[in-house]
C-alpha positions as CSV (number, residue, x, y, z in Angstrom):
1,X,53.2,-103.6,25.3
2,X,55.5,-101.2,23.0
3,X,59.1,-101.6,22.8
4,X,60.0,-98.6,24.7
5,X,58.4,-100.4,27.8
6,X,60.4,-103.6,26.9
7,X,63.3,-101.8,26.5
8,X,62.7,-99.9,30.3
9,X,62.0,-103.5,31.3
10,X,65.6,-104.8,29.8
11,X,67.4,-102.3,31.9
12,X,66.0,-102.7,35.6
13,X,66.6,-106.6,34.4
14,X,70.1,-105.7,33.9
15,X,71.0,-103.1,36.5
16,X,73.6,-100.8,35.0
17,X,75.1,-101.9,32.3
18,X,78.6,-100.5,31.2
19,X,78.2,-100.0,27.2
20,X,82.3,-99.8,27.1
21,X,82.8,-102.5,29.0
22,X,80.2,-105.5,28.0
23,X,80.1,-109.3,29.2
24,X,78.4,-112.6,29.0
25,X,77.3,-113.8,32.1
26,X,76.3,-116.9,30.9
27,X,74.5,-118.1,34.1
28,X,75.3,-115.7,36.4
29,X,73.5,-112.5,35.9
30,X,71.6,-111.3,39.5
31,X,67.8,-110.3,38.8
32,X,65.4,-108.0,40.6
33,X,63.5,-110.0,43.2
34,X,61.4,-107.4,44.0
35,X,60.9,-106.4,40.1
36,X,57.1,-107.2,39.8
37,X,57.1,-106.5,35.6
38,X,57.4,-109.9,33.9
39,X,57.9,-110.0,29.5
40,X,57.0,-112.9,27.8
41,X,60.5,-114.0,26.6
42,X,59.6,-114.6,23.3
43,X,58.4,-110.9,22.8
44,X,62.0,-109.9,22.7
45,X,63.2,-111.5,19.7
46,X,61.8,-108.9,17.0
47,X,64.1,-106.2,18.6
48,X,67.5,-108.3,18.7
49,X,67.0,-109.8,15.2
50,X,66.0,-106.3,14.3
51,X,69.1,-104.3,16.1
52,X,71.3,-107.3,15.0
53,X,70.9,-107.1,10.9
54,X,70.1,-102.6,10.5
55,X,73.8,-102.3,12.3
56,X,75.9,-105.0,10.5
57,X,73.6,-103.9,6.9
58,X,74.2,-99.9,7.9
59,X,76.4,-97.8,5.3
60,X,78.3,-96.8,8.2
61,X,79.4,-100.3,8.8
62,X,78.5,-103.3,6.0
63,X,79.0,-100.7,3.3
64,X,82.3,-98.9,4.4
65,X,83.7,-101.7,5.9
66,X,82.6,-104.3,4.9
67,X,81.5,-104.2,1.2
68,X,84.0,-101.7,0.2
69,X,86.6,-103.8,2.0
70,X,85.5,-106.6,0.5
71,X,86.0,-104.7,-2.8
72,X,82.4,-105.4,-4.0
73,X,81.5,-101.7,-3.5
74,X,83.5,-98.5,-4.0
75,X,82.9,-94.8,-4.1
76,X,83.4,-91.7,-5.9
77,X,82.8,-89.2,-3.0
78,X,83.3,-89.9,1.1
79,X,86.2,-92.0,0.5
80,X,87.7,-92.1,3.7
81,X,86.6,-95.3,4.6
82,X,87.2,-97.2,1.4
83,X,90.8,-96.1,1.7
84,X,90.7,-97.2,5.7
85,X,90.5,-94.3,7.3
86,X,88.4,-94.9,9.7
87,X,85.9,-93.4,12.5
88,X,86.2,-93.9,16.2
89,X,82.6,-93.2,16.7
90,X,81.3,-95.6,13.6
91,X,83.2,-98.7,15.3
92,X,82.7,-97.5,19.1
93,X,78.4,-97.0,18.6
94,X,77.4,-99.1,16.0
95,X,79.2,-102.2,16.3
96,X,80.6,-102.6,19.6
97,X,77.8,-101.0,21.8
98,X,75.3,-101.6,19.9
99,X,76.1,-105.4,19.4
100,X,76.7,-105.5,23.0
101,X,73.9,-104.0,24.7
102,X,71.2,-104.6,22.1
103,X,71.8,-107.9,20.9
104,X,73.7,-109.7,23.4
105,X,73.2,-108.5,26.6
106,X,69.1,-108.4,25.1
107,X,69.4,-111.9,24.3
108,X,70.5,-112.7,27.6
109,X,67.7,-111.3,29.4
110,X,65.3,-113.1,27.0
111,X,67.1,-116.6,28.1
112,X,66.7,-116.0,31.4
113,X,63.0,-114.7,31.5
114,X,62.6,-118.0,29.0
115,X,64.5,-120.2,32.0
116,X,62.0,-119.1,34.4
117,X,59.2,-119.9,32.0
118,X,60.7,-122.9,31.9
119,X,60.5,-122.6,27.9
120,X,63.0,-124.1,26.2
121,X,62.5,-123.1,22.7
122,X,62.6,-119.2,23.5
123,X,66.2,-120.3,25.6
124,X,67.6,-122.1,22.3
125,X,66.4,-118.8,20.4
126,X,68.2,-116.7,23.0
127,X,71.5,-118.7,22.8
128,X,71.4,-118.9,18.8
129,X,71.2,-114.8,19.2
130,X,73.8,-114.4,21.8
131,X,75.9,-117.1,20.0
132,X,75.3,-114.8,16.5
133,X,76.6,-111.7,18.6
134,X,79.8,-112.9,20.3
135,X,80.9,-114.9,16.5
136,X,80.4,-111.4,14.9
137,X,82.1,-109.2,17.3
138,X,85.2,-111.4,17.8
139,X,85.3,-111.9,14.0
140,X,86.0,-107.7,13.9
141,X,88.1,-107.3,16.6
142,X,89.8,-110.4,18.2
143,X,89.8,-110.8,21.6
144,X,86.4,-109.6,23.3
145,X,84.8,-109.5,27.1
146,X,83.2,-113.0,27.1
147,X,83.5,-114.9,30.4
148,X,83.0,-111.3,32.1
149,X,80.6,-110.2,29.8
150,X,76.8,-108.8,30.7
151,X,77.5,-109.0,34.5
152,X,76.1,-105.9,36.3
153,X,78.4,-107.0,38.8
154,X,81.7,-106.4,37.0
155,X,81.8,-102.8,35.2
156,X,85.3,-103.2,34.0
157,X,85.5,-107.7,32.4
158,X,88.4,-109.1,31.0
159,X,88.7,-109.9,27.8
160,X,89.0,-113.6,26.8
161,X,90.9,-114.4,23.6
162,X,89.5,-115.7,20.6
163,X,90.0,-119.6,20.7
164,X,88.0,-119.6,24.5
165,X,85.2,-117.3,22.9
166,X,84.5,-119.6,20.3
167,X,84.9,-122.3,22.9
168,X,81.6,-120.6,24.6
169,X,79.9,-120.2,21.4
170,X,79.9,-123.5,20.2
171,X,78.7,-125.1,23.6
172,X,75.8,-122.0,23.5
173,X,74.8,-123.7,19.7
174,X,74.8,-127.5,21.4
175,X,72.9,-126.3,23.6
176,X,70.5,-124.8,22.1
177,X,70.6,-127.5,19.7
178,X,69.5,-129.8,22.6
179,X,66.8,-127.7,23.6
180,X,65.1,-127.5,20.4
181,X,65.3,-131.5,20.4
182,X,63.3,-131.3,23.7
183,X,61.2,-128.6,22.0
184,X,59.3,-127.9,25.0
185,X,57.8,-124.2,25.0
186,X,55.7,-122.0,22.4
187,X,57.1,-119.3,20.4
188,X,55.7,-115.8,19.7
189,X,55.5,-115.9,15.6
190,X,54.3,-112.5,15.6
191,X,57.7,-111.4,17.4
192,X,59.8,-114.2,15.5
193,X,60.8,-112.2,12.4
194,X,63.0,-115.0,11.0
195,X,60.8,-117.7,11.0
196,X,57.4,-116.7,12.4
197,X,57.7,-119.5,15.5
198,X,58.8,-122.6,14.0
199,X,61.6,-123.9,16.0
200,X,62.9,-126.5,13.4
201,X,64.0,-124.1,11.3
202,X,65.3,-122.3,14.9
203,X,67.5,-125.6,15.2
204,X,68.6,-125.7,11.3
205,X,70.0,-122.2,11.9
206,X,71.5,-123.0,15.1
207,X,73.9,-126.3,13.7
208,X,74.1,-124.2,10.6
209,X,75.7,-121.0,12.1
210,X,77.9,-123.9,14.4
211,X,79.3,-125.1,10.8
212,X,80.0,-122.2,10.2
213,X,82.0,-121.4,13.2
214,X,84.0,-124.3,13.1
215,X,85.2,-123.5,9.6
216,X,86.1,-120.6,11.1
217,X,88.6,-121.6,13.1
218,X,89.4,-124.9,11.1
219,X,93.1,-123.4,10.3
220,X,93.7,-123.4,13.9
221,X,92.1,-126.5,15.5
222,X,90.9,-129.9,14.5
223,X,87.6,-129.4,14.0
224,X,86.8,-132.5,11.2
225,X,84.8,-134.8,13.6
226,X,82.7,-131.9,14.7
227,X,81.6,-131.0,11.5
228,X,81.1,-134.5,10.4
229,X,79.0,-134.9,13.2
230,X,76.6,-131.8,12.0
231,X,77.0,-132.9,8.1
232,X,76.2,-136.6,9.4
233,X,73.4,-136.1,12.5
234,X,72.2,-132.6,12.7
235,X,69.5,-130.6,11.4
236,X,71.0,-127.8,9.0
237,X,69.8,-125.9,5.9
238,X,68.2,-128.0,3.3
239,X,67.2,-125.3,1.0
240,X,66.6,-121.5,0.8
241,X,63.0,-121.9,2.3
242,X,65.5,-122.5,5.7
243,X,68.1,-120.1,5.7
244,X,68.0,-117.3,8.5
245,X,67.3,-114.0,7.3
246,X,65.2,-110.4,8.5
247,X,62.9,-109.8,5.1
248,X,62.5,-105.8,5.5
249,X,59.2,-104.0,4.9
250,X,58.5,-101.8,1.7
251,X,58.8,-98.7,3.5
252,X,61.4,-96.7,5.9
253,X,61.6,-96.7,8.9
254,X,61.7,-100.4,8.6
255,X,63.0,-101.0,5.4
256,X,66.6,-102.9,4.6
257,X,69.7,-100.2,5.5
258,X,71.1,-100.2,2.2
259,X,67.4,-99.0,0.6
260,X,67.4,-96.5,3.5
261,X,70.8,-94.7,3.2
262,X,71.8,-95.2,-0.7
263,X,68.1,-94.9,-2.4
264,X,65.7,-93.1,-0.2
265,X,68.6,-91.1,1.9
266,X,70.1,-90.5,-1.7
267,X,73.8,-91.7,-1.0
268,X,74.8,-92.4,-4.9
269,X,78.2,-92.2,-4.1
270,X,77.9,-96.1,-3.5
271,X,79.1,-98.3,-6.8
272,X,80.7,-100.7,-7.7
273,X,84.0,-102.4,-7.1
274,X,85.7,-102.8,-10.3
275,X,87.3,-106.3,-8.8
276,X,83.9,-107.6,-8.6
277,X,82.7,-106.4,-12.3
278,X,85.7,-107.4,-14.0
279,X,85.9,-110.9,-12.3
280,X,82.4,-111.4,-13.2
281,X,82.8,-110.4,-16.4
282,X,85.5,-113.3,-17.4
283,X,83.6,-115.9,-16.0
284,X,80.9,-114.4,-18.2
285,X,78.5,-114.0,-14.7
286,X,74.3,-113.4,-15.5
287,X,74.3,-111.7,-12.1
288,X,76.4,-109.2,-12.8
289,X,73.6,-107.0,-14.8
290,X,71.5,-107.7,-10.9
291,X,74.6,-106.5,-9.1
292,X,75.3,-103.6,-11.3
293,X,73.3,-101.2,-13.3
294,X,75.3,-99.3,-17.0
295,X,76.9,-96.7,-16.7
296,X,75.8,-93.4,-18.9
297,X,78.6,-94.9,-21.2
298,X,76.3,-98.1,-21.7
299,X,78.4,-100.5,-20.1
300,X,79.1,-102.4,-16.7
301,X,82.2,-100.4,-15.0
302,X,83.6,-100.6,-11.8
303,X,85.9,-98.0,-9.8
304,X,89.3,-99.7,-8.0
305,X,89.0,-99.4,-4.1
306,X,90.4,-95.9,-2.8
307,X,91.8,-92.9,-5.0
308,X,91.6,-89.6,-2.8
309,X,89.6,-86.5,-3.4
310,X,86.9,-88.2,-6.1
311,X,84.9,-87.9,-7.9
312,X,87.2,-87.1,-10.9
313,X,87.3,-87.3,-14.5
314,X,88.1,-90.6,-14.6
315,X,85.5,-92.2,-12.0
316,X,82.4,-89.8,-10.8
317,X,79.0,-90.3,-10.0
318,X,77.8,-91.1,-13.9
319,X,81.1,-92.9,-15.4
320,X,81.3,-95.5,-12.6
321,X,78.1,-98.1,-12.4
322,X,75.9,-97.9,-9.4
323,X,74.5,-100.7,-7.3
324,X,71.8,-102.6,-9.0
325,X,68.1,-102.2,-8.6
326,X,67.6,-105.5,-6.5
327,X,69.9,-104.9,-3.9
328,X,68.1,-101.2,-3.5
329,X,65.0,-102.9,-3.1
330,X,63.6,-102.3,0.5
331,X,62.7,-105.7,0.7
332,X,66.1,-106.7,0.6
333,X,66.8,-109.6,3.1
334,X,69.3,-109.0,6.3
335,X,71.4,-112.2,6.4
336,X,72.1,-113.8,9.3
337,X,73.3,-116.9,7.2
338,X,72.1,-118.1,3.9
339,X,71.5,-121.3,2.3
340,X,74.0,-121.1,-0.4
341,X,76.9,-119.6,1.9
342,X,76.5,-123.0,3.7
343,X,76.5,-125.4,0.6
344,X,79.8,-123.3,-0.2
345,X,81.2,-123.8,3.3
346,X,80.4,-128.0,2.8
347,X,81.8,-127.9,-0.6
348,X,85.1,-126.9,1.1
349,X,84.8,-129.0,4.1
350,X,84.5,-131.8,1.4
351,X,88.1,-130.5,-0.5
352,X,89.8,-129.8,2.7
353,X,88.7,-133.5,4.2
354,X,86.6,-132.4,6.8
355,X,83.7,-134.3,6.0
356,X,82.8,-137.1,3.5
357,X,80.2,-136.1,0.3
358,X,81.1,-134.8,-3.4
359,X,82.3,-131.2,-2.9
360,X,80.9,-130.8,-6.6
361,X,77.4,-131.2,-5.3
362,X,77.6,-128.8,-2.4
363,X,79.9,-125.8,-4.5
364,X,76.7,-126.4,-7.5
365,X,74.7,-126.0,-5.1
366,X,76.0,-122.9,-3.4
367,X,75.7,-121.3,-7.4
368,X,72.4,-122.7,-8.0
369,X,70.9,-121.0,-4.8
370,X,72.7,-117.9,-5.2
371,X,71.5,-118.0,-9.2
372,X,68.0,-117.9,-8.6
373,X,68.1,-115.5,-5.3
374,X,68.9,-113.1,-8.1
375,X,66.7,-114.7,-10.5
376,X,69.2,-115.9,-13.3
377,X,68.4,-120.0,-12.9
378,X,68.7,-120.0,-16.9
379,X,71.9,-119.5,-17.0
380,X,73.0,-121.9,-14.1
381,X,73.8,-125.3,-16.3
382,X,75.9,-122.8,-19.0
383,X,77.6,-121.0,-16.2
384,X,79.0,-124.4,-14.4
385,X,80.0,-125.7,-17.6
386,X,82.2,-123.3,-18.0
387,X,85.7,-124.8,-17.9
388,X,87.0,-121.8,-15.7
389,X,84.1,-122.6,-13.5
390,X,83.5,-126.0,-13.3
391,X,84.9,-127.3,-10.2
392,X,88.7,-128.3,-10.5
393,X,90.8,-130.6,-7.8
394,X,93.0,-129.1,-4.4
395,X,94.2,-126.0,-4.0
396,X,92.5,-124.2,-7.1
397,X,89.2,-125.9,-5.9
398,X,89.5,-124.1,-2.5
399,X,90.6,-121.2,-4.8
400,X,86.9,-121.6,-6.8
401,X,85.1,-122.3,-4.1
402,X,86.3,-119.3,-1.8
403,X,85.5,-116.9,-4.8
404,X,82.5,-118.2,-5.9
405,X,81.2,-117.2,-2.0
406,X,82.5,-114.3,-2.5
407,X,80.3,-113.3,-5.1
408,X,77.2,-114.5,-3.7
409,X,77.9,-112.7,-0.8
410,X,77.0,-109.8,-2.7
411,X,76.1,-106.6,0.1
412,X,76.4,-108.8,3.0
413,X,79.2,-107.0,3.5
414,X,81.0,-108.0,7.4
415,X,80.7,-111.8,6.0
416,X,81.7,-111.0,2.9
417,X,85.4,-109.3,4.1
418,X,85.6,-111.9,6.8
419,X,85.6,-115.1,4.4
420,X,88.3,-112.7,2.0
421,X,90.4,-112.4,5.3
422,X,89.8,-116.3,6.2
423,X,90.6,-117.5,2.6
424,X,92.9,-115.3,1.2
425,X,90.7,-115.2,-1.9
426,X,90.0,-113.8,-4.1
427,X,93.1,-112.2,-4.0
428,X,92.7,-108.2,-3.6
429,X,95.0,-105.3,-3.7
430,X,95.1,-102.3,-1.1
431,X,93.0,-100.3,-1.9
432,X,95.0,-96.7,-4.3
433,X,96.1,-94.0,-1.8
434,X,95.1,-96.0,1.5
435,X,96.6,-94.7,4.5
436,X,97.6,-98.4,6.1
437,X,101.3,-98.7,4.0
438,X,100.1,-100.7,1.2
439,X,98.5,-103.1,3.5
440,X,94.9,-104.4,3.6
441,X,92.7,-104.1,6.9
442,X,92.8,-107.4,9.1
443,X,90.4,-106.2,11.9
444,X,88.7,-103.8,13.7
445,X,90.5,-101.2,16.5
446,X,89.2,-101.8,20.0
447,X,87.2,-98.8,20.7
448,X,88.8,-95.7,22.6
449,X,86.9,-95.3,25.6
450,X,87.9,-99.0,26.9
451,X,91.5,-97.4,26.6
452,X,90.1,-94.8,29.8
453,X,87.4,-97.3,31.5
454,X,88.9,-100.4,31.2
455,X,92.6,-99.8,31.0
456,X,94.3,-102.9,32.5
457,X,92.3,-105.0,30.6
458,X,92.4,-103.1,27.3
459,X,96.2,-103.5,28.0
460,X,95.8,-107.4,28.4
461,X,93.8,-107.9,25.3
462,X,96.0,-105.8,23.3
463,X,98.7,-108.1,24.3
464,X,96.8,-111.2,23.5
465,X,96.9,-110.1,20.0
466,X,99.1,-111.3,17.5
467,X,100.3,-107.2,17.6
468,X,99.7,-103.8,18.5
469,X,95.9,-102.5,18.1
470,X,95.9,-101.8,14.9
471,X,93.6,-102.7,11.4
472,X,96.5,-104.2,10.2
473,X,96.8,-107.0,12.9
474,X,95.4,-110.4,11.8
475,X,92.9,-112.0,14.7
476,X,94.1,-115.5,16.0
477,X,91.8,-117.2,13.0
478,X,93.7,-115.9,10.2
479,X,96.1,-117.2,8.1
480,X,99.4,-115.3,9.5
């Protein structure tokens, strides 16, 4: 059956479903008695994983707001963006509906066609999706429809704030975690683009994303004994050959975003940041020649974020380095969390006092996986004896740590800018001629429409913020 009949399938499931609005549901979405068209569950899964990673990898959205807020990237034409001018349309389609409709409220059906199959590892799969969805739109814009969320019943939910959405998404990862235990249920691997039906690994990513989550949020609740628990009892990532990731085909239409829009859409106005290049270059970093190609000058050089009407003399299309040739590659992988961002995450659980362990071991370990992703493992045991990397005690620790995820989070560009905001590090300036007052973005802005649809609560959320609805106001997690 094609996805165009799965998709026709998904919305008599669903009713009519608001794309301004959005919901959860949780248990209480009403289905079709009478709807005699029944999908196997598990053939769902290629489409969310699919719609989830070619939205948050897009130009439109990882690149201009997400890499080049991050200040890996920067341009020399289209710089609207980079200096936070932003589009309605960009936010309002390819984050907000999109995420919505064709990741949540998609993984939602597939749990509840799994529930009547009584299949429990296509409902943990469901949950792990849904759970992905909710952490990454509430990360971009705050409060979110949670509670109310992906009920055809309610064309106009309330939004929850941030603390009681995470709330749901961490008991969504136990329980998926305790359905994978059970392990009842088979799993299409042909539709399972992640791990090609082995629900372990569907269990690793579950606890693994859940760490994640909870260092999240662990500057506003006490979260230690949680994470323990996961560093102590749970399955997570123990290598690479686990983390959860979309590996793109060679060709478009189904080839990474990035390939698609900057190589074969020919978009060279993408380069790169020169914060990344010239931190790299102190620490003496062998990835930099994989993140970066020479300029026509012969020689690594980045652009600063911002600077209206380029290109110039001073940084245009040749004078400014471009992205390097791996990370055009259409092969490139679409992270939903990787291996080494996790050993990173550990290493500062361990400095913080989260957890017990040698944060030395997990931080190396963050490096050494990110080192031979982009094939420079020769230069690992040089590059963490350097005294300026090596890792040092408290707060300049956190300080390593926080930048050294940074820089393997290299074109994962939402994650990327989200640790900056969570960490404060590495330290980055507004970006030249930005149009916020000198100040860096913080979040996304609710989109319009919900100011017309859903206007009471579009009023309540904006006053559950910690200010007006702005890119300048800092969600609940951040440090204020």
């Amino acid at each position: 059956m094609n996805m165009k009949k799965i998709k026709l399938i998904i919305s008599v499931l669903l009713g009519l479903f608001i794309i301004s609005s959005c919901d959860d549901g949780f248990e209480d979405v009403n289905q079709n008695p009478n709807d005699a068209l029944t999908v196997p569950s598990g053939l769902l899964t290629a489409d969310i994983v699919r719609n989830a990673m070619n939205n948050s990898y897009s130009t439109f959205v990882g690149g201009d707001m997400g890499s080049c807020w991050a200040q890996h990237w920067a341009k020399v034409n289209y710089e609207d963006e980079e200096r936070y001018k932003v589009r309605p349309s960009v936010i309002e389609d390819l984050v907000w509906k999109s995420y919505y409709e064709d990741v949540i409220a998609d993984a939602r059906t597939m749990q509840l066609i799994a529930i009547e199959e009584e299949n429990d590892n296509t409902e943990g799969i469901a949950l792990v999706l849904q759970a992905y969805g909710y952490s990454f739109l509430t990360d971009l814009f705050g409060s979110i429809p949670f509670s109310e969320a992906i009920n055809p019943s309610i064309l106009s939910p309330a939004y929850d704030v941030q603390e009681t959405v995470y709330n749901g998404v961490l008991r969504m990862l136990d329980k998926a975690d305790s359905l994978f235990t059970v392990g009842d249920g088979t799993i299409n691997s042909s539709a399972d683009l992640i791990y090609a039906g082995d629900a372990a690994k569907w269990q690793k990513f579950a606890n693994s994303l859940k760490f994640r989550c909870l260092m999240r949020i662990s500057g506003k609740v006490n979260v230690a004994s949680q994470l323990q628990d996961i560093a102590s009892n749970r399955d997570i990532f123990g290598s690479a050959d686990d983390e959860a990731k979309l590996i793109y085909l060679g060709a478009d239409p189904n080839a990474n975003p990035i390939y698609e829009s900057v190589d074969y859409g020919n978009r060279l106005e993408y380069k790169v940041n020169s914060r990344m290049v010239d931190m790299m270059a102190d620490l003496g970093d062998p990835r930099l020649p994989v993140y970066a190609r020479k300029n026509s000058d012969d020689e690594y050089r980045g652009k600063p974020s911002g600077i209206n009407e380029v290109p110039n003399n001073d940084y245009n299309y040749d004078n400014v380095s471009a992205i390097g040739v791996k990370y055009l590659e259409p092969t490139l992988p679409g992270y939903f969390i990787s291996y080494s961002e996790l050993m990173f995450l550990m290493a500062e659980a361990v400095q913080k006092g989260y957890i017990t362990g040698t944060a030395s071991e997990y931080y190396n370990k963050g490096i050494a996986a990110s080192f031979e992703f982009n094939g420079v493992s020769d230069g690992f045991a040089a590059y963490i004896a350097n005294p300026t990397v090596a890792l040092k005690a408290g707060d300049e620790g956190l300080k390593q740590i926080a930048e050294q995820n940074w820089l393997g989070l290299f074109c994962q560009g939402i994650e990327a800018w989200t640790e900056t905001r969570r960490t404060g590090f590495p330290v980055l300036t507004p970006a030249i001629d930005d149009v916020l007052g000198g100040n860096l973005p913080a979040r996304y802005t609710f989109p319009v429409i919900e100011q017309s649809v859903n206007a009471t609560n579009y009023a309540a959320a904006v006053s559950s913020l910690n200010g007006p609805d702005l890119l300048t106001t800092k969600v609940w997690w951040m440090p204020q």
